[in-house]
C-alpha positions as CSV (number, residue, x, y, z in Angstrom):
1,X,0.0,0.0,0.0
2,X,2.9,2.3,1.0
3,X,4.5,1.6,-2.6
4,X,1.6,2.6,-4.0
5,X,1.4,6.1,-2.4
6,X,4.4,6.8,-2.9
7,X,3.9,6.2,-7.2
8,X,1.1,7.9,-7.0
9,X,2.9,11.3,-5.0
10,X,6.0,10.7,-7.5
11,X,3.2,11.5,-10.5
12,X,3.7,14.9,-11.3
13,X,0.9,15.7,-13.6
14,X,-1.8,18.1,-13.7
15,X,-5.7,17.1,-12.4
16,X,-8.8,17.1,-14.7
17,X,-10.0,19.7,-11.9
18,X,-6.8,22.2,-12.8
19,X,-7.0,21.5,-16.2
20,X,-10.5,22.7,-16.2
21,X,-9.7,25.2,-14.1
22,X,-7.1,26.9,-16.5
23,X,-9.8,26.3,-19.8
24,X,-12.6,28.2,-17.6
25,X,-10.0,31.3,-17.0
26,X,-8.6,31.5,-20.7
27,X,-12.6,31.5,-21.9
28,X,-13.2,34.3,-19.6
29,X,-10.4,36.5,-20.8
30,X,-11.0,35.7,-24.5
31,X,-15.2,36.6,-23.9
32,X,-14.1,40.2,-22.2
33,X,-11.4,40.5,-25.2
34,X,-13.1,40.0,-28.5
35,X,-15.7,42.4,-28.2
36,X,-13.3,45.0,-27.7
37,X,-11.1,43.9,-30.5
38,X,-14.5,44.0,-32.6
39,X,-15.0,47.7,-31.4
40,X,-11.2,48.9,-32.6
41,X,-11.8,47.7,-36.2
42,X,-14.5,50.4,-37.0
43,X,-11.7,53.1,-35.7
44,X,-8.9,51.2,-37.4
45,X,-10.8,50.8,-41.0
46,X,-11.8,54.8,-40.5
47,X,-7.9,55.9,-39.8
48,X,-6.9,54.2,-42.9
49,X,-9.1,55.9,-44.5
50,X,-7.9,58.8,-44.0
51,X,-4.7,58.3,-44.1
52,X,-4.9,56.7,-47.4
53,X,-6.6,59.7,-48.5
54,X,-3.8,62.2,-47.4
55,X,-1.7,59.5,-50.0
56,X,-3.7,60.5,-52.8
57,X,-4.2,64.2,-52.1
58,X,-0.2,64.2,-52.0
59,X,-0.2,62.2,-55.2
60,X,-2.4,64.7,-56.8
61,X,-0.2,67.5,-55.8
62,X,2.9,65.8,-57.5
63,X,0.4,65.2,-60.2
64,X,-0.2,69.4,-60.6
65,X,3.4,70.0,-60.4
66,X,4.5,67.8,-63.5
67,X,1.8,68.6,-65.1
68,X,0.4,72.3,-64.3
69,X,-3.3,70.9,-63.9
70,X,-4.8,69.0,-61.1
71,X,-6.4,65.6,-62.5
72,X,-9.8,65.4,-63.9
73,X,-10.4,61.8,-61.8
74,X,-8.8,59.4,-59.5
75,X,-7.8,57.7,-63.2
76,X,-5.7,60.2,-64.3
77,X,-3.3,59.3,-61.5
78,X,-3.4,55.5,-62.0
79,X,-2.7,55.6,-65.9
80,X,0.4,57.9,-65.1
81,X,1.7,55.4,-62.2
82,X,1.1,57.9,-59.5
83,X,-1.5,55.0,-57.3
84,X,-2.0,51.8,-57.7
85,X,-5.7,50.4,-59.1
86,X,-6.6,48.9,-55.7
87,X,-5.6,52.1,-54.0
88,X,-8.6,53.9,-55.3
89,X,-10.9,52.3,-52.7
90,X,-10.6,52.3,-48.7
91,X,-10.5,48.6,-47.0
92,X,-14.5,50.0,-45.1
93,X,-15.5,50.1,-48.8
94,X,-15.6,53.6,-49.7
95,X,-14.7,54.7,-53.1
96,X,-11.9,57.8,-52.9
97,X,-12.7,60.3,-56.0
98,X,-11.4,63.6,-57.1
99,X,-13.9,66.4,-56.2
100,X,-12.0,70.5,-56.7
101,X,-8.5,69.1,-56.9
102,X,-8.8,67.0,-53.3
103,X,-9.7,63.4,-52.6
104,X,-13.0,62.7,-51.2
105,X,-14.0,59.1,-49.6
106,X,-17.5,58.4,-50.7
């Protein structure tokens, strides 16, 4: 009986009870985490945005300068290399276009 105690102390593994324990924690913290991370995207997808609208505006400004004319469309600036085709929408699905020489996300 004595040996058997002893093998069963010398066991160093974890219990069904801890093992539980630790899923039950890690599911709390991911349910009080993804909402928040769900939150962040609008602001994240709206900051890009913009940002990638300050890339155009800057584009149509090197645009004027070569040229002497601001672009008539968001085209202009693709056919002469100055953005890329997939740069002409924001990832939130807005459409940038070229309204009085500035870029404007609609």
């Amino acid at each position: 009986m004595k040996q058997l105690l002893v093998k069963l102390r010398q066991n160093k593994a974890f219990t069904l009870i801890e093992m539980l324990l630790v899923l039950l924690i890690i599911s709390v913290l991911l349910i009080l985490i993804i909402p928040n991370i769900a939150k962040q995207s609008d602001y994240i997808q709206q900051t890009g945005c913009k940002a990638q609208i300050r890339l155009v505006d800057s584009q149509i400004e090197a645009y004027t300068l070569k040229f002497n004319h601001k672009p008539d469309s968001i085209d202009n600036l693709v056919s002469e290399g100055y953005i890329k085709e997939n740069q002409k929408n924001c990832k939130s699905g807005e459409t940038i276009t070229i309204r009085n020489g500035e870029a404007v996300a609609s």
